[in-house]
C-alpha positions in Angstrom: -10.3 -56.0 -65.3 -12.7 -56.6 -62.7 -14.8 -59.2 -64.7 -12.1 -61.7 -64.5 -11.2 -62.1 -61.6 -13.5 -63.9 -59.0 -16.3 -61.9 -57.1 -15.4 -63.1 -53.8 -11.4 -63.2 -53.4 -8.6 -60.9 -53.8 -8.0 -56.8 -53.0 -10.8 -54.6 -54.0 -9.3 -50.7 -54.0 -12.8 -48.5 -52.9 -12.7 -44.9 -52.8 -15.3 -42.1 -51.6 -15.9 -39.0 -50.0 -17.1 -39.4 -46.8 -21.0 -39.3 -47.3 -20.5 -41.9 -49.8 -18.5 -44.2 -47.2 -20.7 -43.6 -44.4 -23.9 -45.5 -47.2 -21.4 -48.5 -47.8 -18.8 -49.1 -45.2 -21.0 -51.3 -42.9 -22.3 -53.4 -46.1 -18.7 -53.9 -47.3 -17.4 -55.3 -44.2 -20.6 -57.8 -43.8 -19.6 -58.8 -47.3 -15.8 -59.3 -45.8 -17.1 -61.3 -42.8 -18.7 -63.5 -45.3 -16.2 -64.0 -47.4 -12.9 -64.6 -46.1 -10.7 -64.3 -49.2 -12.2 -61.2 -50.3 -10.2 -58.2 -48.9 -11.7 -54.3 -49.1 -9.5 -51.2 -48.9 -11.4 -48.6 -48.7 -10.5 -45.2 -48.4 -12.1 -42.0 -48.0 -11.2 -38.8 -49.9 -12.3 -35.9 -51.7 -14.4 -35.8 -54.9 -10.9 -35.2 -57.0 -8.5 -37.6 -55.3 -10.9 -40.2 -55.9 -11.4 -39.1 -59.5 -7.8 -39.6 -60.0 -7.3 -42.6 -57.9 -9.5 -43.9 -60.6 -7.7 -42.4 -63.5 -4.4 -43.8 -62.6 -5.5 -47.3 -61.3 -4.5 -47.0 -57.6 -8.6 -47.7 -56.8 -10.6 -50.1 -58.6 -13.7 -48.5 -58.0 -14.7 -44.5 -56.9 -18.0 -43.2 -55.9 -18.6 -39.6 -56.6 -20.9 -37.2 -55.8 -20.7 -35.2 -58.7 -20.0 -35.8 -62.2 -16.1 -36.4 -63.3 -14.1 -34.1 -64.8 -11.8 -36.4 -66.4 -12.0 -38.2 -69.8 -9.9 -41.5 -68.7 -13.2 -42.5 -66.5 -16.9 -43.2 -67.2 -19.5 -42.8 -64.3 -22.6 -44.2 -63.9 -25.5 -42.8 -61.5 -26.1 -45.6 -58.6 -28.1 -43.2 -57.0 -29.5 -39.5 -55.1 -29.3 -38.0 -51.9 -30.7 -35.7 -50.2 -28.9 -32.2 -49.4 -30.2 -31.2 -45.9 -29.0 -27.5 -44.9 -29.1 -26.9 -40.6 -29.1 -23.7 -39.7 -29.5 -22.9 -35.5 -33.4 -22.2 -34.4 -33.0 -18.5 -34.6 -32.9 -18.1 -38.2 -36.0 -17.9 -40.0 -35.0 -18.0 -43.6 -31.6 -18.8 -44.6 -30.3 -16.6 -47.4 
């Protein structure tokens, strides 16, 4: 659906969880300020809700950050991140 129509106009629907949003959100709205016609809504959401956003059409696009669950969407890996675990100063070893 996406292929026809032109890059640079119209409503994109975006969904992520929040880590995902936090890599994008600053690069989508640059891309906004550049293009007038082009109009993001993005929305952040949990892993699921953007799964199904997908699924039933209400978002165009979902980033994930961990493989669907569902059969009516196909993912493709864009990328990896880092898990960082902070713990306060007084523990040694985290179990």
């Amino acid at each position: 659906q996406l292929k026809d129509d032109s890059p640079y106009s119209g409503l994109v629907k975006i969904q992520s969880p929040g880590s995902c949003g936090l890599q994008f959100y600053n690069q989508l709205l640059a891309l906004q300020v550049e293009h007038k016609e082009l109009i993001i809504d993005y929305r952040f959401a949990p892993n699921t809700s953007v799964e199904q956003a997908v699924a039933n059409h209400s978002a165009d696009i979902g980033f994930l950050t961990q493989a669907p669950a569902l059969s009516e969407v196909t993912s493709h890996k864009i990328g990896q991140e880092p898990l960082l675990l902070v713990t306060p100063a007084a523990i040694k070893n985290p179990t």
